[in-house]
Backbone as CSV, one residue per row, in Angstrom:
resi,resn,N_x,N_y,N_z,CA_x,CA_y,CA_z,C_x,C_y,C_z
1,UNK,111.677,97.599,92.879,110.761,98.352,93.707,111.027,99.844,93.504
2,UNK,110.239,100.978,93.073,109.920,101.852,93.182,110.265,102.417,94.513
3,UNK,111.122,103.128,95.091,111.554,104.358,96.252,110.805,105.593,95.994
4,UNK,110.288,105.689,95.266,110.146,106.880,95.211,109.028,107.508,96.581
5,UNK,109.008,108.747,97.100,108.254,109.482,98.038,108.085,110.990,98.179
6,UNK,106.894,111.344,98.270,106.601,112.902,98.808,106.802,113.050,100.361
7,UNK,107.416,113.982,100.060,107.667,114.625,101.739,106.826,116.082,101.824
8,UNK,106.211,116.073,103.085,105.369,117.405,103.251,106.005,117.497,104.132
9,UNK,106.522,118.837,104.857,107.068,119.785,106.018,107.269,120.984,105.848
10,UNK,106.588,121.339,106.499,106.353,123.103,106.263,108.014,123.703,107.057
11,UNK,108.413,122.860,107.963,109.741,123.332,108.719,111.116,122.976,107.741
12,UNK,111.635,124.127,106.969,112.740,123.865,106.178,113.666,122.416,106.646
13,UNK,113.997,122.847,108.283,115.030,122.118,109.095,114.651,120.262,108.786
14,UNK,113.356,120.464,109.108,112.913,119.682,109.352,112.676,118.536,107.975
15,UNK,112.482,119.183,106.695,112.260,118.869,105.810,113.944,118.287,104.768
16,UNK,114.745,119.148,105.266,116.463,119.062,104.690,117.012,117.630,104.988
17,UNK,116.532,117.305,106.548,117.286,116.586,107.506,116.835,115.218,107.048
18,UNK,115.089,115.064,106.910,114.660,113.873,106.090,115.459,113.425,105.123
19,UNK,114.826,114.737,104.272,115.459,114.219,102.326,116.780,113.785,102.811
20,UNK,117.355,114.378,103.706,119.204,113.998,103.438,119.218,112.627,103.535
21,UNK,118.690,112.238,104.933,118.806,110.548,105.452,117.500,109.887,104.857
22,UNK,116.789,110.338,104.389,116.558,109.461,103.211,116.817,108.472,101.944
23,UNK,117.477,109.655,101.479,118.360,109.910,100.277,119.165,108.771,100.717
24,UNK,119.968,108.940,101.640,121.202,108.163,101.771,120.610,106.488,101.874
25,UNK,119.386,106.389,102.352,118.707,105.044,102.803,118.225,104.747,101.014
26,UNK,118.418,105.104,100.078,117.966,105.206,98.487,116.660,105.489,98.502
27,UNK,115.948,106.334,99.118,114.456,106.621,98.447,115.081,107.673,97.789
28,UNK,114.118,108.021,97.046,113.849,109.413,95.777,113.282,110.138,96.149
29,UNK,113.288,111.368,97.049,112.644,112.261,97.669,112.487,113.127,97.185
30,UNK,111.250,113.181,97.128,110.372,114.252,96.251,109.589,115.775,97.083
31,UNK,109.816,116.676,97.101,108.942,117.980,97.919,108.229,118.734,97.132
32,UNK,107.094,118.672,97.951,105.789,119.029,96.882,104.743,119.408,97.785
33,UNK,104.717,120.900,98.083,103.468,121.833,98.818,102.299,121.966,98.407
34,UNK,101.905,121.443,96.578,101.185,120.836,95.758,100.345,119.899,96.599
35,UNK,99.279,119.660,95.773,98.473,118.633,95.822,99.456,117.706,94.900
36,UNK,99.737,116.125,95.421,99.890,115.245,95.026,99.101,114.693,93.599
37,UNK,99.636,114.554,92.959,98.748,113.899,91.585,98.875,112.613,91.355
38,UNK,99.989,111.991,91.413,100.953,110.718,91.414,100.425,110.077,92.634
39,UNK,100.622,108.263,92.602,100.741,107.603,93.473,101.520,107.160,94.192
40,UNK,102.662,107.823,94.488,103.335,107.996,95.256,103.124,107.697,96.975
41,UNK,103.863,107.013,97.730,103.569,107.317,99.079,104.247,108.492,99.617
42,UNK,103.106,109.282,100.726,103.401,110.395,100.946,103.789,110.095,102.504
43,UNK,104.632,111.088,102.686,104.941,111.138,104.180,104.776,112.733,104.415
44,UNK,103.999,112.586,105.686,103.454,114.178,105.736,103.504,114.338,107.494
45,UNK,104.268,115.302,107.924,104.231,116.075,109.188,103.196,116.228,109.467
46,UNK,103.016,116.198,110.805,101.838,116.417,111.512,101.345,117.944,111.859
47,UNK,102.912,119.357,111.307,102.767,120.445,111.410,102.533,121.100,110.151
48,UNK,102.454,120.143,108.870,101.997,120.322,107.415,100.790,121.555,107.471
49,UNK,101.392,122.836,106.845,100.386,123.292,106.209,99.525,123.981,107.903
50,UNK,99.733,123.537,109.059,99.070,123.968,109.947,98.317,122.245,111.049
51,UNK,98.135,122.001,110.172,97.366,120.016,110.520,97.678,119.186,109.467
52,UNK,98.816,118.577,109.368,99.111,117.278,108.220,98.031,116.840,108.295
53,UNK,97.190,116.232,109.658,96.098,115.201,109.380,94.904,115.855,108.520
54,UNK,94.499,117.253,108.928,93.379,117.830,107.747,93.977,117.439,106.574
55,UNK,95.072,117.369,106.559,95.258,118.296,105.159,95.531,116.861,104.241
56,UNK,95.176,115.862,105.287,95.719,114.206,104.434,94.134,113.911,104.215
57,UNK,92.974,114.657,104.923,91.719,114.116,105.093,91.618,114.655,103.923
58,UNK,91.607,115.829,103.675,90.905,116.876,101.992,91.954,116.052,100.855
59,UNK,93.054,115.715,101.295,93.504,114.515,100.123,92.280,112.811,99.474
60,UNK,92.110,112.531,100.890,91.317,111.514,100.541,89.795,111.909,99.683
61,UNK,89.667,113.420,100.689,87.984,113.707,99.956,88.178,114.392,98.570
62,UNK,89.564,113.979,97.940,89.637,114.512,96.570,89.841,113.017,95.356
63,UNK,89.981,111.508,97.083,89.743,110.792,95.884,91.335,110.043,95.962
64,UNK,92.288,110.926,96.670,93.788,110.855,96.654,94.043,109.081,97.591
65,UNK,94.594,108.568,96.952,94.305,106.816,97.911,95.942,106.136,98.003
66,UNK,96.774,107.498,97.808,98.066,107.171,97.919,98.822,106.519,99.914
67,UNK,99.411,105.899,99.378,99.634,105.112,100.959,99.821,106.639,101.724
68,UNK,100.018,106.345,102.657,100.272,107.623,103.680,101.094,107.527,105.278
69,UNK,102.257,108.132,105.293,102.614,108.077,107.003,102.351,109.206,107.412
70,UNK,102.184,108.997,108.626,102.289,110.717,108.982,103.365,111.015,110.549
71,UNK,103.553,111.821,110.612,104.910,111.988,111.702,104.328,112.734,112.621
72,UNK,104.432,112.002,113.845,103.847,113.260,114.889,104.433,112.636,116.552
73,UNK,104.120,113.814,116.943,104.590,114.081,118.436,103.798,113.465,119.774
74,UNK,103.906,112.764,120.518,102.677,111.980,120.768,101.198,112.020,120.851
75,UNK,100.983,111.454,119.970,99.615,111.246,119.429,98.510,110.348,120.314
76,UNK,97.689,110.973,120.408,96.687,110.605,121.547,96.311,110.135,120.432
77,UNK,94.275,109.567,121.807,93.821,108.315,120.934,92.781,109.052,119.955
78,UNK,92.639,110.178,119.457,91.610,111.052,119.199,93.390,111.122,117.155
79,UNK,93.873,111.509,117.245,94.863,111.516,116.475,95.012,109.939,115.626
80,UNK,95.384,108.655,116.399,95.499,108.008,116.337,94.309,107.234,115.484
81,UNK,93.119,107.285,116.051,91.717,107.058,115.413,91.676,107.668,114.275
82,UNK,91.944,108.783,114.205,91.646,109.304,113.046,92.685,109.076,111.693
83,UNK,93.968,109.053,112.275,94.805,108.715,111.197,94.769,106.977,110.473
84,UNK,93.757,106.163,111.801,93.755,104.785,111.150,92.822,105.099,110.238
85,UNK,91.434,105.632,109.846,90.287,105.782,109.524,90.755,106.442,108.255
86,UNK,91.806,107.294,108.130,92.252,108.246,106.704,93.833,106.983,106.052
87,UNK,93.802,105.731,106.669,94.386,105.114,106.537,95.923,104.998,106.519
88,UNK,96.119,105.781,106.796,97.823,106.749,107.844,98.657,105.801,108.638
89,UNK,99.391,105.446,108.432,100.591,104.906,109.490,101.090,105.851,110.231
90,UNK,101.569,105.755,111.261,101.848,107.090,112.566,103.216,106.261,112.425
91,UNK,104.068,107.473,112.289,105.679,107.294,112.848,105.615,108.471,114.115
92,UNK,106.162,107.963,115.018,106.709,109.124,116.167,107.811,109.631,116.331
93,UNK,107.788,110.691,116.252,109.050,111.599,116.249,109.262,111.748,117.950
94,UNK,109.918,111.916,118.444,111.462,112.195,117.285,111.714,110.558,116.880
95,UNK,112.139,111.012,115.411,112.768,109.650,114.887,114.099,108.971,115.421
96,UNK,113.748,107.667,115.765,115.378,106.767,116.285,115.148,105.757,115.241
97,UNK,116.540,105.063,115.114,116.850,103.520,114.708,116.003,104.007,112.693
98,UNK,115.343,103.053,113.023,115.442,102.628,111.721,113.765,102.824,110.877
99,UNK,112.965,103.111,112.188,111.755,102.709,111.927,110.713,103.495,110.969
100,UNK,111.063,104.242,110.071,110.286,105.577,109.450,110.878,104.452,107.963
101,UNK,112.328,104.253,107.619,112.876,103.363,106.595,112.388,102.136,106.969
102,UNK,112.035,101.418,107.689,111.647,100.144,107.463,110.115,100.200,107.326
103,UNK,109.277,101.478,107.819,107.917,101.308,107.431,107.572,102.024,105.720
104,UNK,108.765,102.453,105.413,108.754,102.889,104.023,108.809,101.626,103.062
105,UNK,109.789,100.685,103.581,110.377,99.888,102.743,108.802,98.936,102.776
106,UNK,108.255,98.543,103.892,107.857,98.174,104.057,106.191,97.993,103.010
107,UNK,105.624,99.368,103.325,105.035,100.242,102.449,105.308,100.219,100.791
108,UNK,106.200,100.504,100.633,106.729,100.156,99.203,106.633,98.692,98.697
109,UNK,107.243,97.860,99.419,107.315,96.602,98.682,106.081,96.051,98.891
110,UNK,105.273,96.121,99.895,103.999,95.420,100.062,102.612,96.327,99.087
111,UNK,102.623,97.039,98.544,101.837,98.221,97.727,101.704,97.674,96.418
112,UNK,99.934,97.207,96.421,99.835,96.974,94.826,99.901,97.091,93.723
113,UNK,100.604,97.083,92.749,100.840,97.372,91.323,99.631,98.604,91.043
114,UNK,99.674,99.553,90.689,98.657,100.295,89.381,98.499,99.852,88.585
């Protein structure tokens, strides 16, 4: 299985602390303020860029069909709707236990071949 992942976070802190415990969980963490080119699953902050969720929508309206989580702070049903519809998994921060790595792993191993 392929680990590999993009991380979007515009917050250094915020972005260090992932890759680290990532890393250690074996994904391949990748940072990229770029447009994504690769199919990669992306995990993208909800403070990305100003709105992770715009900024995952102008991904899709470019065609971009890479899996997607997105991390956010509680997310109403207006957030929520919209991230099912751009096809987004919602992790809630603050992150506990295990659940951002098991929806990765999850994500990863269940994700169809190219």
């Amino acid at each position: 299985m392929d680990r590999a992942v993009i991380l979007f976070a515009s917050d250094p802190a915020l972005f260090s602390a992932l890759r680290f415990s990532l890393t250690l969980e074996g994904f391949d963490v990748r940072g990229n303020t770029e447009r994504p080119t690769s199919p990669m699953c992306l995990i993208i902050d909800q403070d990305f860029r100003g709105d992770g969720l715009a900024w995952l929508a102008s991904l899709r309206a470019d065609g971009n069909a890479s899996p997607a989580m997105l991390l956010v702070t509680h997310p109403d049903r207006a957030v929520r709707a919209s991230a099912a519809v751009l096809g987004a998994r919602l992790i809630e921060k603050p992150l506990t236990g295990d659940e951002l790595t098991d929806a990765l792993t999850d994500i990863l191993t269940h994700r169809p071949a190219a």
